[in-house]
One Martini backbone bead per residue (centre of mass of N, CA, C, O) as a GRO file, in nm:
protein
  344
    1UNK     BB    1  -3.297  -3.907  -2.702
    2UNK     BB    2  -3.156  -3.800  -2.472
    3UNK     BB    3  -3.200  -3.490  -2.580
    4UNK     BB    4  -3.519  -3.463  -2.612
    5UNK     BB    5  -3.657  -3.541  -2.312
    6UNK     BB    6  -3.704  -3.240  -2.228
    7UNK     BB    7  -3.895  -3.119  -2.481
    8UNK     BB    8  -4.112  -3.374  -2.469
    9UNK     BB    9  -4.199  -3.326  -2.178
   10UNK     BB   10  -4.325  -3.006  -2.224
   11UNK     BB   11  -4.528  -3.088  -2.436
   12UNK     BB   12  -4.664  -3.207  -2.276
   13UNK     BB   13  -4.747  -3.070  -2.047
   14UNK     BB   14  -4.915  -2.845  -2.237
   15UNK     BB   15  -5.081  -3.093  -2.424
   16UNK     BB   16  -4.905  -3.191  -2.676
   17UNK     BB   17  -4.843  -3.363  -2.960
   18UNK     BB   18  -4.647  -3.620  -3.076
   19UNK     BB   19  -4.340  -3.673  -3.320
   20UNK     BB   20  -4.162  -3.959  -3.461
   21UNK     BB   21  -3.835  -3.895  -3.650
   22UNK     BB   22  -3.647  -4.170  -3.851
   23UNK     BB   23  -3.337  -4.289  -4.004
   24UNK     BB   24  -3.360  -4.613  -4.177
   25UNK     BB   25  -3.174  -4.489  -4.429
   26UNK     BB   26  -2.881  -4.500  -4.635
   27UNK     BB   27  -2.711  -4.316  -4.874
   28UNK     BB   28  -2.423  -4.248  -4.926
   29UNK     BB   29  -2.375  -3.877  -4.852
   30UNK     BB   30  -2.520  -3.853  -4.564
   31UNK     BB   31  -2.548  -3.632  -4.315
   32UNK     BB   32  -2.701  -3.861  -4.121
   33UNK     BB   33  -2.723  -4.108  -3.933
   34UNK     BB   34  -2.868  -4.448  -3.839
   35UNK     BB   35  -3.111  -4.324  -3.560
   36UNK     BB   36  -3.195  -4.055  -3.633
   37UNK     BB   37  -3.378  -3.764  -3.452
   38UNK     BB   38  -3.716  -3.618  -3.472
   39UNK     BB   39  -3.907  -3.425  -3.299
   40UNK     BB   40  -4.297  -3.305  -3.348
   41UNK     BB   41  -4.499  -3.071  -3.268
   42UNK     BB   42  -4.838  -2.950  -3.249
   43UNK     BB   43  -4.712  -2.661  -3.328
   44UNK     BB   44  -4.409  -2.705  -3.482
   45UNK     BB   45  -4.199  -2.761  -3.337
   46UNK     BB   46  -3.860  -2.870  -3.305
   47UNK     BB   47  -3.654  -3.177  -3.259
   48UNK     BB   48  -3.347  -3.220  -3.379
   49UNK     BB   49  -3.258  -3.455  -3.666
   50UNK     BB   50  -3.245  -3.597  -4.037
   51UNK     BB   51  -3.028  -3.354  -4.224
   52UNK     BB   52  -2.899  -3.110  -4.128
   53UNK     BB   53  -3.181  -2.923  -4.306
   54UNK     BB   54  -3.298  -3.048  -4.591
   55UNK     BB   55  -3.585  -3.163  -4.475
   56UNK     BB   56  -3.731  -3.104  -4.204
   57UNK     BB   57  -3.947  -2.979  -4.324
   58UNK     BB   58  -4.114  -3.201  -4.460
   59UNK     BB   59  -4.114  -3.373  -4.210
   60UNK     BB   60  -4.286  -3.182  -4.046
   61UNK     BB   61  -4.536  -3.185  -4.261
   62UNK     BB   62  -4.591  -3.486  -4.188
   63UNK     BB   63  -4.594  -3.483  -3.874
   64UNK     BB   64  -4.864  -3.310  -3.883
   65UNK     BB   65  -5.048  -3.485  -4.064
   66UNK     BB   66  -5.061  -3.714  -3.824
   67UNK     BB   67  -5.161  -3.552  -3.584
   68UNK     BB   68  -5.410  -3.530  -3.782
   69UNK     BB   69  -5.461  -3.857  -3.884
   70UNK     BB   70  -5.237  -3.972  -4.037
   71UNK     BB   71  -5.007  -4.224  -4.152
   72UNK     BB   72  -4.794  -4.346  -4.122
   73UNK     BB   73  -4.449  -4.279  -4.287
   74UNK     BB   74  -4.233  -4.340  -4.572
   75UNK     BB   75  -3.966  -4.135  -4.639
   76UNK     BB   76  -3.799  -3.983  -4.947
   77UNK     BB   77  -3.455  -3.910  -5.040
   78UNK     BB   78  -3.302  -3.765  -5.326
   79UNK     BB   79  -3.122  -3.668  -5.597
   80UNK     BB   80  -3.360  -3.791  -5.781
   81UNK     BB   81  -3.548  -3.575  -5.614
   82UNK     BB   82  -3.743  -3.306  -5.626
   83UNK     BB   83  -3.793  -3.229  -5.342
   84UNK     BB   84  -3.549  -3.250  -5.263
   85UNK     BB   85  -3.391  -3.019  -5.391
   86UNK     BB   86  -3.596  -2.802  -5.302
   87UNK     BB   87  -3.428  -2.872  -4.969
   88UNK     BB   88  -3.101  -2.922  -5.064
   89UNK     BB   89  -3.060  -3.228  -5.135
   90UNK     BB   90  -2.679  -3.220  -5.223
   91UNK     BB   91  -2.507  -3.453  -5.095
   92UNK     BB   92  -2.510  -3.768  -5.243
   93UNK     BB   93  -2.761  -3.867  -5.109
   94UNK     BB   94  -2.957  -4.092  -4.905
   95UNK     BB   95  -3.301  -4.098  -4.744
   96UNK     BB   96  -3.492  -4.269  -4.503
   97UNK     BB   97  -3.819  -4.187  -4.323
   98UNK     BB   98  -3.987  -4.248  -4.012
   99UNK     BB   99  -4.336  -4.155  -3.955
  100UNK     BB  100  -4.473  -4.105  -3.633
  101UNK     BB  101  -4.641  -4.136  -3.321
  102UNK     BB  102  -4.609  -4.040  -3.007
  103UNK     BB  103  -4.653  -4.226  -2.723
  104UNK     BB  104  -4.667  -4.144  -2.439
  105UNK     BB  105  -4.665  -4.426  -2.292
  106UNK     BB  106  -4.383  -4.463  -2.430
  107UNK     BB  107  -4.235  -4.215  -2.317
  108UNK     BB  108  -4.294  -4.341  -1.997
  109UNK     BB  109  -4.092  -4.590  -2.061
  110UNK     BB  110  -3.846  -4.487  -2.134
  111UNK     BB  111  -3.722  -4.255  -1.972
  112UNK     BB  112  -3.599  -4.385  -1.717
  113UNK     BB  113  -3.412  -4.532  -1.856
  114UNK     BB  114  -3.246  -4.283  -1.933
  115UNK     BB  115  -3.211  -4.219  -1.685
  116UNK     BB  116  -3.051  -4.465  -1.562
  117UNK     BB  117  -2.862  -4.565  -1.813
  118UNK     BB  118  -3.005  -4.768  -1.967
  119UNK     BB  119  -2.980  -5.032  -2.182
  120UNK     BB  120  -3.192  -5.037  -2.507
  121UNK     BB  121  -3.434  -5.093  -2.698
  122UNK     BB  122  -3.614  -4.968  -2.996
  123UNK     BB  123  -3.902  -5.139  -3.189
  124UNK     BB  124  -3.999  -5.023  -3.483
  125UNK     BB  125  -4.294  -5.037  -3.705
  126UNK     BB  126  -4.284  -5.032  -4.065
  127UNK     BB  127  -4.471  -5.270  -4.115
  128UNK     BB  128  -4.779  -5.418  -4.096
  129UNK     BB  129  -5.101  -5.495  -3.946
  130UNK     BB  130  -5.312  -5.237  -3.939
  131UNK     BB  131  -5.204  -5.051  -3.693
  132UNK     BB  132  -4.920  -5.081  -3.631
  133UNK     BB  133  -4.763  -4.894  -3.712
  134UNK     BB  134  -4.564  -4.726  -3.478
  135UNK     BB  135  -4.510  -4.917  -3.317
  136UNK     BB  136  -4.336  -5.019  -2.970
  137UNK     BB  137  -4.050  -5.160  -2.867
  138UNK     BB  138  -3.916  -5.272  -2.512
  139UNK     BB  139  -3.569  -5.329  -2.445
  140UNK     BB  140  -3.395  -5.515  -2.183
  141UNK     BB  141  -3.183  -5.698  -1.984
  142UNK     BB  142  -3.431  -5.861  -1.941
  143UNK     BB  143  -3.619  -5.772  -2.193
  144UNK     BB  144  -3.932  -5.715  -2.209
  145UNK     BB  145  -4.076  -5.440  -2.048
  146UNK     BB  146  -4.271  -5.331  -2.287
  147UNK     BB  147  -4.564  -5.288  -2.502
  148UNK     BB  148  -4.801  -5.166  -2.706
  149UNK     BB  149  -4.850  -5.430  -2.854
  150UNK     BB  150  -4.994  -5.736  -2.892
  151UNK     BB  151  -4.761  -5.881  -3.127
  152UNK     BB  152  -4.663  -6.155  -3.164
  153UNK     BB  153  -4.438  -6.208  -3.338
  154UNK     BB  154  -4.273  -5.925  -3.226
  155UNK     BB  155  -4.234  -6.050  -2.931
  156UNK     BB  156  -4.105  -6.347  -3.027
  157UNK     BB  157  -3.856  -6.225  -3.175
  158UNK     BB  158  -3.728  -6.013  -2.953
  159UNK     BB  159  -3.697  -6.227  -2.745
  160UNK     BB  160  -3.493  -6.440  -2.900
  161UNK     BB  161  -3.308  -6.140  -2.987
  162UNK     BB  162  -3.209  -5.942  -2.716
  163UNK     BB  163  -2.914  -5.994  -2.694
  164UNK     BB  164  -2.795  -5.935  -2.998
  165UNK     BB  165  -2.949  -5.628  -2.962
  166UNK     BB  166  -2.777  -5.496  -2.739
  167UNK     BB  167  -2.477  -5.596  -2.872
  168UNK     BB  168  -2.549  -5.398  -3.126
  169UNK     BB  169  -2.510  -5.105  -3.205
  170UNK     BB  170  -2.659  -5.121  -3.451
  171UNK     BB  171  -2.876  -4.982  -3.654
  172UNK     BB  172  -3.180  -5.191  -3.813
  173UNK     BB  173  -3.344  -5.332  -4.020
  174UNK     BB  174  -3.659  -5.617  -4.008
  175UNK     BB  175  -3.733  -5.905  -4.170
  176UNK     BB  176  -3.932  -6.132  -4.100
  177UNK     BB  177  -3.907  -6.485  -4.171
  178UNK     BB  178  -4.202  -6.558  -4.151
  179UNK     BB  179  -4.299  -6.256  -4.157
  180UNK     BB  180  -4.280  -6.027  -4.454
  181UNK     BB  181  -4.504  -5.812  -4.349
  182UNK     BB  182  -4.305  -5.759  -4.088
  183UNK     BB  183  -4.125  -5.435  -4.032
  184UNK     BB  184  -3.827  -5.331  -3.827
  185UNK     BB  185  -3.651  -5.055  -3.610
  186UNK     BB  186  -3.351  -5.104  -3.484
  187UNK     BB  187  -3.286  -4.917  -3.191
  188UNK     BB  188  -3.025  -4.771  -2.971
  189UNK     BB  189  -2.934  -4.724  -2.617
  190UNK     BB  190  -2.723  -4.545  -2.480
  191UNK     BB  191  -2.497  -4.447  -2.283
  192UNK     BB  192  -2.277  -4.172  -2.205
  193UNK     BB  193  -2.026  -4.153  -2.188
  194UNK     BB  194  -1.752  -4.128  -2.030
  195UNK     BB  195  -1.536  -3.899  -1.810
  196UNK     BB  196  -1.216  -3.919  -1.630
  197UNK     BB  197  -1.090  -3.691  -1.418
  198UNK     BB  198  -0.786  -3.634  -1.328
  199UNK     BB  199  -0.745  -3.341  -1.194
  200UNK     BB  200  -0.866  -2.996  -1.088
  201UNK     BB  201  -0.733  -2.836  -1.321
  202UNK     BB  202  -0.742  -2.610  -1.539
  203UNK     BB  203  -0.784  -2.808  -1.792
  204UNK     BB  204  -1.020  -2.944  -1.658
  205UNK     BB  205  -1.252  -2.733  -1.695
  206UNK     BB  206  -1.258  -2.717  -1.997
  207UNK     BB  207  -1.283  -3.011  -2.030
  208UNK     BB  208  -1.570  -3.048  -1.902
  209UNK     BB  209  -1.729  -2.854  -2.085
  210UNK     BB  210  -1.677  -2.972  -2.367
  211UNK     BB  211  -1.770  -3.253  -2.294
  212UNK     BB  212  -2.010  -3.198  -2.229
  213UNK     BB  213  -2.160  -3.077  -2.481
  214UNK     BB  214  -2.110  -3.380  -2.613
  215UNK     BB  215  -2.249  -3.581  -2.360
  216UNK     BB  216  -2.080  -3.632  -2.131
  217UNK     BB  217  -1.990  -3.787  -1.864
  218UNK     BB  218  -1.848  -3.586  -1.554
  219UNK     BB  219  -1.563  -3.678  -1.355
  220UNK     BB  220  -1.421  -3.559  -1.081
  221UNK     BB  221  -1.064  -3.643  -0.940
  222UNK     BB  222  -0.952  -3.516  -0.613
  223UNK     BB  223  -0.799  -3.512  -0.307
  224UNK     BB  224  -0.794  -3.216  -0.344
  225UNK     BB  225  -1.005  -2.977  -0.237
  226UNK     BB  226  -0.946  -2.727  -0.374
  227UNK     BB  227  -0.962  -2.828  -0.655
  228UNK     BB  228  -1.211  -3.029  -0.568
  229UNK     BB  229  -1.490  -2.760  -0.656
  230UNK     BB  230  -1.738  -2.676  -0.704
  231UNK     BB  231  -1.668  -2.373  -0.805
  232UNK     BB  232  -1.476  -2.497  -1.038
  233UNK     BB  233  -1.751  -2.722  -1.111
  234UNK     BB  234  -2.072  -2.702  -1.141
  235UNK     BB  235  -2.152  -2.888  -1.382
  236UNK     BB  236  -2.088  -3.160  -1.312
  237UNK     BB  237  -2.200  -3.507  -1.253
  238UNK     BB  238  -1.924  -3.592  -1.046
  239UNK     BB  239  -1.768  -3.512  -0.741
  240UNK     BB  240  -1.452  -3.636  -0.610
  241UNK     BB  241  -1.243  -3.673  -0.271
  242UNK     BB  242  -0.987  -3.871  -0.382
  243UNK     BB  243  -0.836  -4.150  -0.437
  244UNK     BB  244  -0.838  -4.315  -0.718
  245UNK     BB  245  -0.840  -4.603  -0.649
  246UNK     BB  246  -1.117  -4.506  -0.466
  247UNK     BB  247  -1.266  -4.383  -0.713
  248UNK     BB  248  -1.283  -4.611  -0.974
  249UNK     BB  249  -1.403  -4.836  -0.764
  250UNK     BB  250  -1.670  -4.698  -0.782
  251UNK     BB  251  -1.705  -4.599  -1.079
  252UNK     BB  252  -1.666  -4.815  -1.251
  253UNK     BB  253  -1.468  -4.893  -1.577
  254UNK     BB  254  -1.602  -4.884  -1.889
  255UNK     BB  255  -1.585  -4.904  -2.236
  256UNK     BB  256  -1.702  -4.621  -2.222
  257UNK     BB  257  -1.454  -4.511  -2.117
  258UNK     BB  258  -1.242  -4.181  -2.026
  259UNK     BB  259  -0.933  -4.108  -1.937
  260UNK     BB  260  -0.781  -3.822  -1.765
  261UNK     BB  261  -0.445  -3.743  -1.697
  262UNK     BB  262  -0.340  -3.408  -1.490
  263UNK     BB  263  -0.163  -3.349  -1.230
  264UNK     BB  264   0.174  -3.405  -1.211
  265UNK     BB  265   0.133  -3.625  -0.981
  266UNK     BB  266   0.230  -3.923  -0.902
  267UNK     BB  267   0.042  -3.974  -0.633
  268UNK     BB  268  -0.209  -3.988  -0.838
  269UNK     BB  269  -0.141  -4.077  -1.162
  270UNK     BB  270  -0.027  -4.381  -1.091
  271UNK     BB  271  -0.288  -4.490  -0.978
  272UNK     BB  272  -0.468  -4.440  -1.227
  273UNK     BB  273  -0.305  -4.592  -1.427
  274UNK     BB  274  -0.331  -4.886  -1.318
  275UNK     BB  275  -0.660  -4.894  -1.279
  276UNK     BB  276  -0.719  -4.797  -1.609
  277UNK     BB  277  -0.580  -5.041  -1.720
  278UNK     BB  278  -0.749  -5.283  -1.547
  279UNK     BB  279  -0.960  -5.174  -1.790
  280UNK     BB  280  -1.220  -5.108  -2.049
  281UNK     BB  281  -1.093  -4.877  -2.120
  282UNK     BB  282  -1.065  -4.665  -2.456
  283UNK     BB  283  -0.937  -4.442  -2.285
  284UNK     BB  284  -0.566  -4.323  -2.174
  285UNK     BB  285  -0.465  -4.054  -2.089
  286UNK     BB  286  -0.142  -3.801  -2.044
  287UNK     BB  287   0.012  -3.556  -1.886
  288UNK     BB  288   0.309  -3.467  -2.054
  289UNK     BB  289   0.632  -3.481  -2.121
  290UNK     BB  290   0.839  -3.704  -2.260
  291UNK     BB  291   1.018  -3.707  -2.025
  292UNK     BB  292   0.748  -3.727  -1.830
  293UNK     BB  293   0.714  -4.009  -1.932
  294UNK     BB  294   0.985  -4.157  -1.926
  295UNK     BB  295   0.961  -4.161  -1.620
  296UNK     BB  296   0.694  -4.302  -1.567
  297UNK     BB  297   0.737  -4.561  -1.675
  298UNK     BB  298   0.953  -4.713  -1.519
  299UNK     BB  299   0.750  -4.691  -1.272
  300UNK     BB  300   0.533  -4.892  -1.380
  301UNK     BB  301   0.786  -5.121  -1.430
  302UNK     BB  302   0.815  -5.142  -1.126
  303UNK     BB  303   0.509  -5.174  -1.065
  304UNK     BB  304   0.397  -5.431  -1.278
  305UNK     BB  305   0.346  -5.311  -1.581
  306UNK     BB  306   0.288  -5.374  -1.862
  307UNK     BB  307   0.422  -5.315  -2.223
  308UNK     BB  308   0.154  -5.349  -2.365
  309UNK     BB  309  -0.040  -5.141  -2.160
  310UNK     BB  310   0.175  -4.856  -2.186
  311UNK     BB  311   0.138  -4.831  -2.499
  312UNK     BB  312  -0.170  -4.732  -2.492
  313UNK     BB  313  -0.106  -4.478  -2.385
  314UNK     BB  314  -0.165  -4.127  -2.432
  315UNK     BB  315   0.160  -3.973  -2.462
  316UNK     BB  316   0.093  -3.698  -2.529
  317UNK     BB  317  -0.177  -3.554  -2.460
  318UNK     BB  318  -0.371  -3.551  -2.759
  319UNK     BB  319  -0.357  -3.365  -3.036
  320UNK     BB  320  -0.168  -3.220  -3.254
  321UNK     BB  321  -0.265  -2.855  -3.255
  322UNK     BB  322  -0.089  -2.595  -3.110
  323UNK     BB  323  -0.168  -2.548  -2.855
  324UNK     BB  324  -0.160  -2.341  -2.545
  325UNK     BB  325  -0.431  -2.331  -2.367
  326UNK     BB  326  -0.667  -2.470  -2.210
  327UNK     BB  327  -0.867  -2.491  -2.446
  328UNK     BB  328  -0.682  -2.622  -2.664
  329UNK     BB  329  -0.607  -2.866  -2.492
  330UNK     BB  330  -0.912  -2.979  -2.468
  331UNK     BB  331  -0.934  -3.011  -2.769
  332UNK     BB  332  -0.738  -3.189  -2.819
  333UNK     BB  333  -0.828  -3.426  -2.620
  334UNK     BB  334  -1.129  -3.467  -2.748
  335UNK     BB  335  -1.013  -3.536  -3.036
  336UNK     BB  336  -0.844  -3.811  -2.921
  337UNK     BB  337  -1.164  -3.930  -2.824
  338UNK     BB  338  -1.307  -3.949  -3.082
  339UNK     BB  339  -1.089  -4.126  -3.216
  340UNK     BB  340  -1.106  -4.365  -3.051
  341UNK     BB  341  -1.398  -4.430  -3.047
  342UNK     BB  342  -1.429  -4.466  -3.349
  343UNK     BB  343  -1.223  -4.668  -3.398
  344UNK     BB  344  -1.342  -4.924  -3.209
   0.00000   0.00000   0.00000
């Protein structure tokens, strides 16, 4: 969603009405996972995607169809389903996309959530009685925010049910067990991992270009002022110019966290190493030849960092891609951060 939130923002702004068509079912090999967005304008724009191109055209048709008056729909989509054929999905899976319209005033309601990096869930009805389909409720770690429709049931088991959704990452349809007549598609909205640089250098440059490129939020940390400064990194979320020690503990490092630490510099990178194994980032990489990592071990262990801690490093950052320029190095970096992210 937040991909799309400055689109549908446009949209609006323009006076035009919107839907939203989300992928709440996969089988086999489907090209998007369950929980992707696609939002269509009532003059025909898309924004974002269901199927990676296969189905697009398809739900775009249904989505101006509900913008002009039709019911939210359940749409499927199969290698033996003859529509999908027409539209190229031959990639030997299958998937369910429900499409509805998306009500302004549910979108100023998760806006600020998602601009906060709230995280919450949004829970659409997918059958209920009357008009419920395609009603949201938005939930934060508060409870219920705020609902669109006043369904006692679906309010009661959200209720009931609101820390388990919000701890479980996985976006899941769910029907309700008192009332088998109510199915809701459970989405969950994350922030965006974060990045964090330590050290403003030539290869921090490209990696900060390409984490944004990817939705990261990026930070560099570098005490000194030539390095780390705007007109070197214009694009970043956040430069800091401190020592890392004190600036980490500004930012503090959560599981979404990964930090790469750049700088070859014992006084800068042995202090950001040693707060940010305190920490629960689920990556933390160290730049430099098994010899200077060698080096630096030992300095860690004279500091009373444990050797199970140690371990955890990736150092020499990066996957061994062969690469030698600063741009080839900060993708084998992000690409050795997405596969430890995907591992967790």
């Amino acid at each position: 969603m937040r991909e799309l939130i400055d689109q549908i923002s446009n949209w609006y702004a323009r006076g035009e009405r919107v839907a939203l068509a989300t992928v709440v079912s996969t089988w086999g090999s489907s090209p998007r996972p369950v929980g992707s967005l696609m939002a269509v304008a009532s003059s025909g724009q898309i924004a974002g995607s269901v199927s990676g191109g296969c189905v697009e055209a398809v739900v775009a048709e249904k989505a101006l169809a509900i913008l002009a008056g039709a019911s939210p729909e359940l749409l499927q989509f199969g290698v033996s389903d003859e529509t999908a054929w027409g539209v190229s999905l031959a990639c030997g899976g299958s998937i369910e996309v429900f499409v509805a319209g998306l009500n302004k005033t549910d979108f100023d309601r998760l806006t600020p959530l998602i601009e906060q990096n709230i995280p919450f869930i949004f829970a659409t009805v997918l059958t209920g009685p009357g008009e419920s389909p395609g009603k949201i409720f938005l939930v934060d770690e508060d409870g219920i925010v705020e609902q669109s429709h006043e369904l006692e049931p679906v309010t009661d088991w959200i209720a009931s049910q609101a820390n388990e959704l919000l701890t479980d990452r996985t976006p899941r349809r769910v029907t309700l067990e008192n009332n088998p007549g109510i199915e809701l598609f459970i989405n969950l909205y994350q922030p965006p991992d974060r990045l964090v640089i330590i050290g403003g250098v030539h290869i921090a440059i490209a990696l900060a270009k390409l984490a944004k490129e990817l939705g990261y939020e990026t930070i560099i940390v570098d005490p000194r002022r030539l390095f780390a400064s705007e007109e070197r990194f214009p694009g970043v979320d956040r430069l800091i110019q401190s020592w890392p020690q004190e600036a980490l503990a500004e930012v503090g490092l959560t599981a979404s966290t990964a930090v790469a630490v750049l700088t070859h510099d014992p006084k800068i990178d042995d202090p950001a190493i040693i707060a940010a194994l305190q920490s629960p980032a689920y990556y933390i990489g160290v730049l430099g030849s098994r010899r200077t990592h060698a080096a630096r071990v030992e300095r860690l262990r004279a500091a009373g960092v444990a050797e199970e801690a140690i371990t955890t490093l990736h150092a020499p950052i990066g996957l061994d891609l062969g690469g030698q320029s600063p741009e080839e190095v900060a993708l084998s970096i992000l690409a050795e951060i997405v596969a430890s992210r995907r591992k967790a």
